[in-house]
C-alpha positions as protocol buffer text, in pm:
chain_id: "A"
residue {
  index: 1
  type: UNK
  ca { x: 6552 y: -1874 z: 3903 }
}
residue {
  index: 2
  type: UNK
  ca { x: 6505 y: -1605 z: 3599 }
}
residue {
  index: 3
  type: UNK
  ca { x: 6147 y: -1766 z: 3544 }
}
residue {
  index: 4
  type: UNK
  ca { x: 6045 y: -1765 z: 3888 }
}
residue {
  index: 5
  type: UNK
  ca { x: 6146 y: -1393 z: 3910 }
}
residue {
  index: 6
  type: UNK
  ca { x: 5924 y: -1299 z: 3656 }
}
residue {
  index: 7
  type: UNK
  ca { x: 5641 y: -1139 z: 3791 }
}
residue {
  index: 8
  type: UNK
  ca { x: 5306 y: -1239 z: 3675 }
}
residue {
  index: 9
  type: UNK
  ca { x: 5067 y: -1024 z: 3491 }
}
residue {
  index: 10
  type: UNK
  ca { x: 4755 y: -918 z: 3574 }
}
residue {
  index: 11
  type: UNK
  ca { x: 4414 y: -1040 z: 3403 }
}
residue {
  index: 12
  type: UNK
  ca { x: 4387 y: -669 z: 3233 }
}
residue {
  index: 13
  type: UNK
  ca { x: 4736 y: -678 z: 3138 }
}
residue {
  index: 14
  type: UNK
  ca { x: 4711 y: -1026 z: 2961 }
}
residue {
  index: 15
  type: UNK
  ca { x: 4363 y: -934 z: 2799 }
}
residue {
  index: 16
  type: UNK
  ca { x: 4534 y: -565 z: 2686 }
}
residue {
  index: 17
  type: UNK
  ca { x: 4831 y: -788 z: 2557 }
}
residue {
  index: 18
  type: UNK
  ca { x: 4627 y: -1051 z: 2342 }
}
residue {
  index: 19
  type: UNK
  ca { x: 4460 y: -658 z: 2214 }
}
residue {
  index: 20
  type: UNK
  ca { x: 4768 y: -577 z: 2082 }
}
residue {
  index: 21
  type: UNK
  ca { x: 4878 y: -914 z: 1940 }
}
residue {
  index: 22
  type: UNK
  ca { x: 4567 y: -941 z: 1750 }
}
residue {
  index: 23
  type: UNK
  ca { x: 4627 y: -585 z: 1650 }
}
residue {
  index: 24
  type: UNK
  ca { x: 4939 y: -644 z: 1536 }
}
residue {
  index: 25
  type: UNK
  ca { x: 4850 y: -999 z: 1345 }
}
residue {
  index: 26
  type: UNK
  ca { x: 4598 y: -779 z: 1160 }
}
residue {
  index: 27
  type: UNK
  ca { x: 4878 y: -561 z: 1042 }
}
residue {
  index: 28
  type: UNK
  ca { x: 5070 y: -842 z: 935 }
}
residue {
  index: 29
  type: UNK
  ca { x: 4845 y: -1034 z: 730 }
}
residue {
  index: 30
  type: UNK
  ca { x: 4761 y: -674 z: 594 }
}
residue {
  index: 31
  type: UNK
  ca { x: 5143 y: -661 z: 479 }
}
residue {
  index: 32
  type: UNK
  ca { x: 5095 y: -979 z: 325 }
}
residue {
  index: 33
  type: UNK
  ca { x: 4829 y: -888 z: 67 }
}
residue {
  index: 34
  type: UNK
  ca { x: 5013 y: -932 z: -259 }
}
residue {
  index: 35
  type: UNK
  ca { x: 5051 y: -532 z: -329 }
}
residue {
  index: 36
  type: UNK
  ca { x: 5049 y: -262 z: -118 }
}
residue {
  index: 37
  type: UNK
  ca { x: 4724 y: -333 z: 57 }
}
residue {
  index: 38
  type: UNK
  ca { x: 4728 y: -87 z: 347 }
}
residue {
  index: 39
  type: UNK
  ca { x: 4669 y: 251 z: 160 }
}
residue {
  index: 40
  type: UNK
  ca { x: 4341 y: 52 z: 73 }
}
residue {
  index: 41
  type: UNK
  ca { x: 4271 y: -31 z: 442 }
}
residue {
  index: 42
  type: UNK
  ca { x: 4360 y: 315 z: 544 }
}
residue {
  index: 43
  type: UNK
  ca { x: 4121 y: 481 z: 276 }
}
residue {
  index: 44
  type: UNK
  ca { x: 3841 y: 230 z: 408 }
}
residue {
  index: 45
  type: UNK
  ca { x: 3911 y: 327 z: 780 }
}
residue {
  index: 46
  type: UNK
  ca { x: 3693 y: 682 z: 756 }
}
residue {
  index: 47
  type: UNK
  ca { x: 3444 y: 449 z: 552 }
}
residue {
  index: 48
  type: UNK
  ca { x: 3396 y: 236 z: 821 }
}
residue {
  index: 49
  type: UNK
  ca { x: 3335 y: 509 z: 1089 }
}
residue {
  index: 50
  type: UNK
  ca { x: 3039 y: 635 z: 905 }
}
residue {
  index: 51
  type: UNK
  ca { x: 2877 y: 317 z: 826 }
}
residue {
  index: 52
  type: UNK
  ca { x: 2976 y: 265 z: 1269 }
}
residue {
  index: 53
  type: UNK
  ca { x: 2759 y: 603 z: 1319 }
}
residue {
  index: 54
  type: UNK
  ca { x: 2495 y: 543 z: 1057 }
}
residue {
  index: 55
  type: UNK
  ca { x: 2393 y: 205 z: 1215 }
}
residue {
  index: 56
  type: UNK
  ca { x: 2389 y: 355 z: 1507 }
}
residue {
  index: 57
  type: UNK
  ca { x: 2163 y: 658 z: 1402 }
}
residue {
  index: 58
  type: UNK
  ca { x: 1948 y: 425 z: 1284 }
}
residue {
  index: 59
  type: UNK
  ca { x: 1926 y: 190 z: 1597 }
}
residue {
  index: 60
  type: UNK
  ca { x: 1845 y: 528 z: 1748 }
}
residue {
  index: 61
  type: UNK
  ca { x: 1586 y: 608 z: 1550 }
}
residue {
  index: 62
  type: UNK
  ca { x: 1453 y: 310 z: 1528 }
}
residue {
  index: 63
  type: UNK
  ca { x: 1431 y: 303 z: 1909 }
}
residue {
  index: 64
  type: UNK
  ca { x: 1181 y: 636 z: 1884 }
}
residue {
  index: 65
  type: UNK
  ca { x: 997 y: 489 z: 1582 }
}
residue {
  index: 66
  type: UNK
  ca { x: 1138 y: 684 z: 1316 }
}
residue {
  index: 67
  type: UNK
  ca { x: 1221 y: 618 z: 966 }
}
residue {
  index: 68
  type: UNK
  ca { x: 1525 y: 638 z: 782 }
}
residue {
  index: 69
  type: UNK
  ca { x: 1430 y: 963 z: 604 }
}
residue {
  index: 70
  type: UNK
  ca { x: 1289 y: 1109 z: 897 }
}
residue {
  index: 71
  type: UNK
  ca { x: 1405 y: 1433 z: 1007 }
}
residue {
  index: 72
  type: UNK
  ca { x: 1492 y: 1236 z: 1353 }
}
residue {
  index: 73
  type: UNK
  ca { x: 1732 y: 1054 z: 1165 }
}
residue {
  index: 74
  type: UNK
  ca { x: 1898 y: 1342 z: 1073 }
}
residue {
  index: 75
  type: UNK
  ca { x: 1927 y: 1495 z: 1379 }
}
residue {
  index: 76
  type: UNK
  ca { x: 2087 y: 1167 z: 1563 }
}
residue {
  index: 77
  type: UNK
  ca { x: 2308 y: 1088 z: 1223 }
}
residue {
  index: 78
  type: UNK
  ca { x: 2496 y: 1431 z: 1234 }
}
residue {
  index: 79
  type: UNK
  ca { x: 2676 y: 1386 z: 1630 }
}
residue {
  index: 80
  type: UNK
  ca { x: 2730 y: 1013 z: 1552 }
}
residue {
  index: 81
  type: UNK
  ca { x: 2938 y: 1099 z: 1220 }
}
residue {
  index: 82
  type: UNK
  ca { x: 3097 y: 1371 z: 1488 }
}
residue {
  index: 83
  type: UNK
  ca { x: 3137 y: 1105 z: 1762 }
}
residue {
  index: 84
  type: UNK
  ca { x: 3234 y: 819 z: 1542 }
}
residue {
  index: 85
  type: UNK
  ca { x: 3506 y: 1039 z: 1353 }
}
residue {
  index: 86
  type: UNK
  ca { x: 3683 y: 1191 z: 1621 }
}
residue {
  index: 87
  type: UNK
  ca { x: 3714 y: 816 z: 1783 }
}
residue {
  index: 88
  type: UNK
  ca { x: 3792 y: 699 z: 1481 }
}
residue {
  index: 89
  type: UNK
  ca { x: 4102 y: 908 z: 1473 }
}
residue {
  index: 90
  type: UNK
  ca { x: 4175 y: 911 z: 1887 }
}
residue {
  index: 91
  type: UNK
  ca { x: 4087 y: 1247 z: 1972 }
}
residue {
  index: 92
  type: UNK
  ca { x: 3777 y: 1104 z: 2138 }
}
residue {
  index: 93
  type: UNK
  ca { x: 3724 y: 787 z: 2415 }
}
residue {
  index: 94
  type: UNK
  ca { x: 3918 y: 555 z: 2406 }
}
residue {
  index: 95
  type: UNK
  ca { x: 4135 y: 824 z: 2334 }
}
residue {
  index: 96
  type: UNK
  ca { x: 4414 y: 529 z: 2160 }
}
residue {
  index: 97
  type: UNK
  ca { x: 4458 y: 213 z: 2250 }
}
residue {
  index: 98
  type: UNK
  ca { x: 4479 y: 329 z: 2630 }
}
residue {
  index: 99
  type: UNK
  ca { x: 4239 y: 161 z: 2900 }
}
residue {
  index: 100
  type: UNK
  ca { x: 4170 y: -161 z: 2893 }
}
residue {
  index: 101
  type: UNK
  ca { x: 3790 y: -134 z: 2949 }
}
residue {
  index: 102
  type: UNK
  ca { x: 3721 y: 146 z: 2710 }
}
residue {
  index: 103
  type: UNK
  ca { x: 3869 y: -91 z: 2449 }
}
residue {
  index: 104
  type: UNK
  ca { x: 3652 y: -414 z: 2530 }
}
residue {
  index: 105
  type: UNK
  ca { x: 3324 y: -182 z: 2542 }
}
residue {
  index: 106
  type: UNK
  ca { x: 3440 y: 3 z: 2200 }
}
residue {
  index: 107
  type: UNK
  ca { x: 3545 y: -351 z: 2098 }
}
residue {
  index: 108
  type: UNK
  ca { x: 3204 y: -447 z: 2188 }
}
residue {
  index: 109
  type: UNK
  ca { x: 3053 y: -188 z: 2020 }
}
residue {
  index: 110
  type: UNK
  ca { x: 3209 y: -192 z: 1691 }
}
residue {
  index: 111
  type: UNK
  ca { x: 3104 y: -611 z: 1688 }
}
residue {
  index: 112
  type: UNK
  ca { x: 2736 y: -548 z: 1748 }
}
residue {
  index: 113
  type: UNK
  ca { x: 2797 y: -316 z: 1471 }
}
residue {
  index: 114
  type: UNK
  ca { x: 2960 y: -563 z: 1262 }
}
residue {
  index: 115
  type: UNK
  ca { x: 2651 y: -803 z: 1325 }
}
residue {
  index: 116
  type: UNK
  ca { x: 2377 y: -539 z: 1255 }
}
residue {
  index: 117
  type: UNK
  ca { x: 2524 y: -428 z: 950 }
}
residue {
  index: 118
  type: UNK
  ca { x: 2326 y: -719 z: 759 }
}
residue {
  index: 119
  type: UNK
  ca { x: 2006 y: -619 z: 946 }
}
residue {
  index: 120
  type: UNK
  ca { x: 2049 y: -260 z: 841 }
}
residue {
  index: 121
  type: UNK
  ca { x: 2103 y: -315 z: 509 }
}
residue {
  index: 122
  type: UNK
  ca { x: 1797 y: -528 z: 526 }
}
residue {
  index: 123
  type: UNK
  ca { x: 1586 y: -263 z: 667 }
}
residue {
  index: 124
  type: UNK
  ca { x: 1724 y: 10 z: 409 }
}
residue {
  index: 125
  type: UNK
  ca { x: 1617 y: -228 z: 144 }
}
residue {
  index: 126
  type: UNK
  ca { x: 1292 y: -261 z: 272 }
}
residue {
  index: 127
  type: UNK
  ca { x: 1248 y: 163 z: 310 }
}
residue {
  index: 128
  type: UNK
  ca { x: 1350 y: 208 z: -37 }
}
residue {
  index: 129
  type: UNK
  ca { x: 1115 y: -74 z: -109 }
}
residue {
  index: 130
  type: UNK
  ca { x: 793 y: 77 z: 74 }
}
residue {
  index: 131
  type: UNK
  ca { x: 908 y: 466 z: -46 }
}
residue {
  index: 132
  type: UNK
  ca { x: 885 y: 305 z: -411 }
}
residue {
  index: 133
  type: UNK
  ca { x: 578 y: 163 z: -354 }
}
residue {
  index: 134
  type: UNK
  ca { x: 439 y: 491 z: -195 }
}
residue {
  index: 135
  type: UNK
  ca { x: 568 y: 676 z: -466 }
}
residue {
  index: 136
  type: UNK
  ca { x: 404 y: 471 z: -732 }
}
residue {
  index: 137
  type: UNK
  ca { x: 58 y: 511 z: -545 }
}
residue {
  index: 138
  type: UNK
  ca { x: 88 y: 919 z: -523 }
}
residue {
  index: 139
  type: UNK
  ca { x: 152 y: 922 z: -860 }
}
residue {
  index: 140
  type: UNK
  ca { x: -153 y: 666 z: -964 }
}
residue {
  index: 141
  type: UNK
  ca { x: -390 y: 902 z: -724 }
}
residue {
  index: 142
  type: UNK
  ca { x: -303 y: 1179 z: -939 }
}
residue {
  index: 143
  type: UNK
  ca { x: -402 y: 1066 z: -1214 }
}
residue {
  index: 144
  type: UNK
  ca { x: -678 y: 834 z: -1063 }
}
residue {
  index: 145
  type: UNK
  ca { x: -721 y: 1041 z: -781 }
}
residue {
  index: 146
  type: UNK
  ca { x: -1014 y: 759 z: -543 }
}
residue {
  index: 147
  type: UNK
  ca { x: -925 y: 394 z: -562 }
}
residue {
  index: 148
  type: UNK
  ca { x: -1147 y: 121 z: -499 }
}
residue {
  index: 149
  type: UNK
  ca { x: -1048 y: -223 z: -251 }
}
residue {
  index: 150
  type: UNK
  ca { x: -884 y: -408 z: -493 }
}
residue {
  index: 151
  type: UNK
  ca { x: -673 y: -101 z: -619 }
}
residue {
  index: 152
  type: UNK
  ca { x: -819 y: 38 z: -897 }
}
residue {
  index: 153
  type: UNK
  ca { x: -911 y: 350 z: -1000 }
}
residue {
  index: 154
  type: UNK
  ca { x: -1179 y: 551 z: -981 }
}
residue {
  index: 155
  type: UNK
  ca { x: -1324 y: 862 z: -1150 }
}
residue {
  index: 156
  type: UNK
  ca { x: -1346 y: 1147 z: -879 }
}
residue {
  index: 157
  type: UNK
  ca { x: -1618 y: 1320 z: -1070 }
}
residue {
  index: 158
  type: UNK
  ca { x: -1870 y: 956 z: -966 }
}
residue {
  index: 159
  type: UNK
  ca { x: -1964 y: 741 z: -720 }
}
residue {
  index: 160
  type: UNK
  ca { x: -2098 y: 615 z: -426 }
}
residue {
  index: 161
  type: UNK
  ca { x: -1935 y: 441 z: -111 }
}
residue {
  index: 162
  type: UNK
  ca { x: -2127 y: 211 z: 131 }
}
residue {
  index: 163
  type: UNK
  ca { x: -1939 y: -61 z: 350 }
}
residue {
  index: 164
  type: UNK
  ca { x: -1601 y: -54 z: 209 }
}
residue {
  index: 165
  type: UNK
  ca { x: -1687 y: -94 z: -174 }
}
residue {
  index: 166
  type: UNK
  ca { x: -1834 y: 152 z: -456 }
}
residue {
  index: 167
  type: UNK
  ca { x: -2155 y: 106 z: -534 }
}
residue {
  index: 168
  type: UNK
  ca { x: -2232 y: 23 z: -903 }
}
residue {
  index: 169
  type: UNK
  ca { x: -2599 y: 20 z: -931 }
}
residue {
  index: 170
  type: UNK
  ca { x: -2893 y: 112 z: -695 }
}
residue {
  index: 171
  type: UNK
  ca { x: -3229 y: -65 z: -680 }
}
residue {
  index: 172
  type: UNK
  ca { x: -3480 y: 159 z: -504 }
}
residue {
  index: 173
  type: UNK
  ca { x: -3775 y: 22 z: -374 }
}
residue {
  index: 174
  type: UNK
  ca { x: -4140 y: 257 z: -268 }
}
residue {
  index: 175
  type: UNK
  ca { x: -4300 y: 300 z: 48 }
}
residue {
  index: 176
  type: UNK
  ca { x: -4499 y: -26 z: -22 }
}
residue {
  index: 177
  type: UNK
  ca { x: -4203 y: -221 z: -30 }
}
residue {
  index: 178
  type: UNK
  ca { x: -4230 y: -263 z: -433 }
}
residue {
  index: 179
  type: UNK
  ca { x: -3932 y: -253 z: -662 }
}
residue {
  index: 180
  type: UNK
  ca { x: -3909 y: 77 z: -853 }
}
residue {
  index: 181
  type: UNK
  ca { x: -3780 y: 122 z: -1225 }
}
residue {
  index: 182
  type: UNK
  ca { x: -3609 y: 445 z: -1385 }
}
residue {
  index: 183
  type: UNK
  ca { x: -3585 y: 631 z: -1051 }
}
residue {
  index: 184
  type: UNK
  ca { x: -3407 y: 954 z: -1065 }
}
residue {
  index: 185
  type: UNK
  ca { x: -3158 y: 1063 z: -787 }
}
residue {
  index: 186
  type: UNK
  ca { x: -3047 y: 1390 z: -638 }
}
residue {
  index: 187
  type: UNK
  ca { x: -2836 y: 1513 z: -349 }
}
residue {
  index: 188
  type: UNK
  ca { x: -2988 y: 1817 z: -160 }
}
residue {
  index: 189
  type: UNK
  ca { x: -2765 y: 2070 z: -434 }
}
residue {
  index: 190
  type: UNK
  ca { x: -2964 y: 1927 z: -692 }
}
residue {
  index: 191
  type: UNK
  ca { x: -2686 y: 1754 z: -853 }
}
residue {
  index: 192
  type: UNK
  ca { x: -2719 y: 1415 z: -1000 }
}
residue {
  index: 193
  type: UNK
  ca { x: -2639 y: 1119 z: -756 }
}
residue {
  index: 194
  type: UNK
  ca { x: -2406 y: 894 z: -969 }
}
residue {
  index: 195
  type: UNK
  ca { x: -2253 y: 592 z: -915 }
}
residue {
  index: 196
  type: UNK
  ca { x: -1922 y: 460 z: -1053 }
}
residue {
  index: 197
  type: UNK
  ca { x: -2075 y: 395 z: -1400 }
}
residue {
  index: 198
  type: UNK
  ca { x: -1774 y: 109 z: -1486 }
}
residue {
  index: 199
  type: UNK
  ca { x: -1710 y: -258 z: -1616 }
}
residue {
  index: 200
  type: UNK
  ca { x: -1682 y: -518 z: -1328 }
}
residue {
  index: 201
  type: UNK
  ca { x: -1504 y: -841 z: -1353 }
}
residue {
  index: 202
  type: UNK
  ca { x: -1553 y: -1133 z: -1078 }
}
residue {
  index: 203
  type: UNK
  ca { x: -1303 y: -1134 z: -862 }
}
residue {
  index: 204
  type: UNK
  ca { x: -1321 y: -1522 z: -757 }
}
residue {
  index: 205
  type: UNK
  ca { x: -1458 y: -1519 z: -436 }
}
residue {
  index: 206
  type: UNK
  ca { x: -1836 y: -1436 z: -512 }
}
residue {
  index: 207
  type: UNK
  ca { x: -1814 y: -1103 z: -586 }
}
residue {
  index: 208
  type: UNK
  ca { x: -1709 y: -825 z: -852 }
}
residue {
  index: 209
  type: UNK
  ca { x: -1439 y: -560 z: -889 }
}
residue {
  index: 210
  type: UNK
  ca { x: -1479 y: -270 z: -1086 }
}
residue {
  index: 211
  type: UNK
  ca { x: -1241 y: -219 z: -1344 }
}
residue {
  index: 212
  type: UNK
  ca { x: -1152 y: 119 z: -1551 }
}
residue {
  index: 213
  type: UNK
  ca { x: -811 y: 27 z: -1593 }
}
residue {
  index: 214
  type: UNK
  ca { x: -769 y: -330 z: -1750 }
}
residue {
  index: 215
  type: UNK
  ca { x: -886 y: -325 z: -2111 }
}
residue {
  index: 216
  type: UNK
  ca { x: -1021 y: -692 z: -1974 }
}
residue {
  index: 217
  type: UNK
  ca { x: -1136 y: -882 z: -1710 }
}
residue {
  index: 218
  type: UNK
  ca { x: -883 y: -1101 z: -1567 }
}
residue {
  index: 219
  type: UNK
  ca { x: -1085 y: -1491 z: -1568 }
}
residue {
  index: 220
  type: UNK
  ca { x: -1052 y: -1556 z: -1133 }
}
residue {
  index: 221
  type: UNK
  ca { x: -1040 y: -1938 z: -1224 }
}
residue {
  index: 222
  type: UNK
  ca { x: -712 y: -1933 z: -1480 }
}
residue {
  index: 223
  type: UNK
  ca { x: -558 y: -1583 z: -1421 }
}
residue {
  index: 224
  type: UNK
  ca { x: -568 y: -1519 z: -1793 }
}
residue {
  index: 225
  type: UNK
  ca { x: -742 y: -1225 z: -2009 }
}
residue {
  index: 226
  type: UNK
  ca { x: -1067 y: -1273 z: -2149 }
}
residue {
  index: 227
  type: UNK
  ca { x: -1313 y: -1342 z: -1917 }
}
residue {
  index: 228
  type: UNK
  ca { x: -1648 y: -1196 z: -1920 }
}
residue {
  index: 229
  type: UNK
  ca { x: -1748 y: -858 z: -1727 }
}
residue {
  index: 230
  type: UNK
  ca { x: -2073 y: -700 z: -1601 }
}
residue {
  index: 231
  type: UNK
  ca { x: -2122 y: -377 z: -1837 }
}
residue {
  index: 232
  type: UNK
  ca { x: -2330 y: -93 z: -1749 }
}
residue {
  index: 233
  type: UNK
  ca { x: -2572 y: 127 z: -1955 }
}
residue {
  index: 234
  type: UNK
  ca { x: -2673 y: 433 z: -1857 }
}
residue {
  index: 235
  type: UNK
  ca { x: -3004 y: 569 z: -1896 }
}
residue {
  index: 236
  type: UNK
  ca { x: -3059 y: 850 z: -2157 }
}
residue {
  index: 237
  type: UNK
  ca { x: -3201 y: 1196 z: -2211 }
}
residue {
  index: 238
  type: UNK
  ca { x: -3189 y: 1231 z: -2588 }
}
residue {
  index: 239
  type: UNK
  ca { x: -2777 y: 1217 z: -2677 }
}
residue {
  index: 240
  type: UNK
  ca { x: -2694 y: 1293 z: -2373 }
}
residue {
  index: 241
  type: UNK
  ca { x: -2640 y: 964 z: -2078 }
}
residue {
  index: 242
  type: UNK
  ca { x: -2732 y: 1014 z: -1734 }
}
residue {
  index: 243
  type: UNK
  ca { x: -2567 y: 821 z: -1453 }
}
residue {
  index: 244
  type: UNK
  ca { x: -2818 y: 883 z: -1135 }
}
residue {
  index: 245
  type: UNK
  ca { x: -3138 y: 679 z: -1271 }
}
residue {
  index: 246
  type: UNK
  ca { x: -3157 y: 359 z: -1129 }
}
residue {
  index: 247
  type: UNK
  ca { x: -3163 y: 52 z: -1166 }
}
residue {
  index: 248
  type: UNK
  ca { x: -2877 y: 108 z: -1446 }
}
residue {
  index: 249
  type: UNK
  ca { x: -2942 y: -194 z: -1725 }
}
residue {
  index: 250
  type: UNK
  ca { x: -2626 y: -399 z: -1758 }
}
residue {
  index: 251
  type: UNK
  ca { x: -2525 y: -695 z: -1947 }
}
residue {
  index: 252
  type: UNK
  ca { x: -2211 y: -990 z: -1951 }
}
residue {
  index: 253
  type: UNK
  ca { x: -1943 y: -907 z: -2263 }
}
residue {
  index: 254
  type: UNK
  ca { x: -1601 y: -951 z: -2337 }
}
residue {
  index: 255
  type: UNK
  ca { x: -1547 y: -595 z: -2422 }
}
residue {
  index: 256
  type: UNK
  ca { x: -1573 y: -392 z: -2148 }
}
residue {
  index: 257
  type: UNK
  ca { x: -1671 y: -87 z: -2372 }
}
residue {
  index: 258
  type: UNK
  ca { x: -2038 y: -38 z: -2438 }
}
residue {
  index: 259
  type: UNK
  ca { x: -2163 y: -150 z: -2706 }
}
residue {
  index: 260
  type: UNK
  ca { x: -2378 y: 137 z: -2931 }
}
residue {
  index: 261
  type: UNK
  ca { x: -2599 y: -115 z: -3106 }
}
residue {
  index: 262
  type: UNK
  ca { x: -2641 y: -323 z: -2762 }
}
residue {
  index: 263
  type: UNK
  ca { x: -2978 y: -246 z: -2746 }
}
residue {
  index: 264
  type: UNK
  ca { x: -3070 y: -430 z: -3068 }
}
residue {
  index: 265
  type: UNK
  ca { x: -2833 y: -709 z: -3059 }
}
residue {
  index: 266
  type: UNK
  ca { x: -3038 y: -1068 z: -2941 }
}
residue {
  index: 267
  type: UNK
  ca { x: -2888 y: -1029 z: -2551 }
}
residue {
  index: 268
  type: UNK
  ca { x: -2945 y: -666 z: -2496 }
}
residue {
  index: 269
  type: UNK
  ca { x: -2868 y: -499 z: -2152 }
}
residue {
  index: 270
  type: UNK
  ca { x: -3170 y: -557 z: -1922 }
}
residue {
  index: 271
  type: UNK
  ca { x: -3236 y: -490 z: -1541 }
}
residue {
  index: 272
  type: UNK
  ca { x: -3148 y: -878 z: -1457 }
}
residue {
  index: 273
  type: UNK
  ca { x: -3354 y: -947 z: -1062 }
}
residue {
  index: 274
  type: UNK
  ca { x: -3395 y: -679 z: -817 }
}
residue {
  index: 275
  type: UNK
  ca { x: -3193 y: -831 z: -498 }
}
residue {
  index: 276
  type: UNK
  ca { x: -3529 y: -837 z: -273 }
}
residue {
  index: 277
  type: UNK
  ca { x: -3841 y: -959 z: -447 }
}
residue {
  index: 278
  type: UNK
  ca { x: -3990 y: -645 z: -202 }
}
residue {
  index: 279
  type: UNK
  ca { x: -3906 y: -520 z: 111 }
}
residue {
  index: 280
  type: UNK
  ca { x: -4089 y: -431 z: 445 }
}
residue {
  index: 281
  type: UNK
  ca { x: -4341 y: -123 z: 389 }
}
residue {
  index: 282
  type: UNK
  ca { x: -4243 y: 188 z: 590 }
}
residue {
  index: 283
  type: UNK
  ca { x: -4419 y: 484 z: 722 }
}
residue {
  index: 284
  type: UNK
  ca { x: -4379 y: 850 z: 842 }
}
residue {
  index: 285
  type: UNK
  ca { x: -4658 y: 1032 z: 1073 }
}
residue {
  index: 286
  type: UNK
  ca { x: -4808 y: 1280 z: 803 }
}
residue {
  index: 287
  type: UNK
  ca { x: -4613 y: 1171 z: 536 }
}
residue {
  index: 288
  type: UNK
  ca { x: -4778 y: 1080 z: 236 }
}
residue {
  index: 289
  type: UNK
  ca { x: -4567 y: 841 z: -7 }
}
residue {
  index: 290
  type: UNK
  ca { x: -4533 y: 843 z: -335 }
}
residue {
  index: 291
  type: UNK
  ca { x: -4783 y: 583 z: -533 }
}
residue {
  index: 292
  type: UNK
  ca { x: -4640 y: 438 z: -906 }
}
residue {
  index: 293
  type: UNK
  ca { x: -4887 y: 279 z: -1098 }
}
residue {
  index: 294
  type: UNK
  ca { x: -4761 y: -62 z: -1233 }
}
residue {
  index: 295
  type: UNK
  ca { x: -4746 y: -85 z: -1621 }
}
residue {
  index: 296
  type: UNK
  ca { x: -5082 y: -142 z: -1765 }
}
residue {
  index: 297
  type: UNK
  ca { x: -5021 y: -530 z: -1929 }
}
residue {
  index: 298
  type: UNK
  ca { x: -5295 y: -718 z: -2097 }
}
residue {
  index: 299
  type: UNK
  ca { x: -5357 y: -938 z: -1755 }
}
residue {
  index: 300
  type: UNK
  ca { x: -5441 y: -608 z: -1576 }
}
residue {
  index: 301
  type: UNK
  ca { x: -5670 y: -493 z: -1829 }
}
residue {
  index: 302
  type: UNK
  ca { x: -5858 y: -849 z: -1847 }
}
residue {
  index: 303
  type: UNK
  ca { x: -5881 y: -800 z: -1471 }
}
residue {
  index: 304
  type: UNK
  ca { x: -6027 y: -507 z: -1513 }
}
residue {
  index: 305
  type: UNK
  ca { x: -6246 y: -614 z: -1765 }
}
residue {
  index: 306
  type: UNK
  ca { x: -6388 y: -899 z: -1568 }
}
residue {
  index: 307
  type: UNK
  ca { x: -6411 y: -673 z: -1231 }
}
């Protein structure tokens, strides 16, 4: 019979035929868009073939640990615009709609792209995201050019590091092991030793933040404004305040901006406990150490007197 004369198709001719019927369904239901919808499909076409190549770039790129504003990015983006384009229009592989595997691997292709496109656009979002964020901290280090752990800033012109925080006050001890008031520091230029002469604020877990930004310390319990901080005041030399004798006097306020009648007010700034009671003596073969006399109080003078 007629049927039994047909002669039967091939696997790649049926899969190349169910290609073109689901090519030519797409056309259809693009004729059926109320209006003439295929000038729109046809303008998003080229569209399409750079998003293909740009997700690709950035696969690429992402492959040799690039970002997307690296100049690697650039350098893969410009042949797959190239590549994608001249597909895009047959003058590259496939070459048309000829070959049945070249279509299933660009079919193949342009799905994974398809499924990535969510993931890139995620990633993109994240870039701009991070070069935001980057942005925002060059411009806060030039005009606060060191920042402390928690992210605030900290004048260039003072300070002292040690273990990952600034140093706010110093408590020097003598050879003897005996806590040591109104000691002067200098490096070996002769320039004062200062430390980051700011407000600090508790920062909830024990410790304290210092603060040159906020106008108040943030209360670690509720979150809110208001809370007291630790103050410094510096030592003077007539008018004029000197930031590298130590210990530096502090006191608890709400306003974090000293205070010029602190000193006479009933809770003026005071030393508060050295950290160590004393400390181990030390020694150096042929070095003699520097002896302070303690303050001459009444007791010492009865002492005296009785001795």
């Amino acid at each position: 019979t007629a049927r039994s004369a047909r002669p039967r198709r091939s696997a790649a001719e049926r899969v190349g035929g169910w290609l073109d019927w689901c090519h030519e369904r797409f056309d259809t239901l693009v004729q059926r868009i109320p209006g003439d919808a295929r000038p729109v499909v046809e303008w998003a076409r080229p569209l399409w073939w750079l998003a293909r190549a740009g997700i690709a770039a950035l696969i690429a790129a992402g492959l040799l640990g690039a970002s997307a504003a690296s100049l690697t990015f650039a350098v893969i983006l410009v042949p797959a615009v190239v590549g994608s384009v001249l597909i895009g229009v047959g003058k590259l592989w496939p070459g048309g709609r000829r070959g049945l595997l070249p279509r299933l691997l660009l079919l193949a292709l342009n799905s994974f792209a398809i499924v990535m496109l969510p993931v890139v656009a995620s990633y993109l979002d994240q870039q701009a995201d991070s070069r935001y964020w980057d942005g925002y901290n060059d411009a806060q280090a030039d005009s606060l050019p060191t920042v402390d752990g928690a992210g605030y800033g900290i004048d260039e012109q003072a300070g002292l590091y040690s273990s990952g925080r600034w140093v706010t006050n110093v408590f020097p001890y003598d050879a003897s092991g005996r806590p040591l008031v109104g000691v002067q520091l200098f490096d070996q230029n002769g320039d004062p030793i200062n430390v980051v002469a700011a407000p600090e604020c508790p920062d909830g877990a024990g410790g304290w933040t210092v603060v040159t930004v906020d106008p108040m310390c943030w209360d670690p319990m509720t979150g809110e404004q208001g809370a007291e901080g630790r103050v410094p005041y510096p030592w003077t030399n007539g008018a004029a305040q000197l930031e590298n004798v130590f210990p530096l006097p502090t006191r608890m306020q709400a306003e974090l901006q000293p205070s010029a009648t602190a000193f006479a007010e009933p809770d003026p700034p005071a030393m508060g406990q050295f950290p160590l009671a004393s400390v181990p003596p030390v020694s150096l073969p042929g070095i003699t150490p520097s002896v302070v006399q303690p303050p001459d109080t009444a007791d010492s003078q009865a002492e005296r007197a009785q001795g």
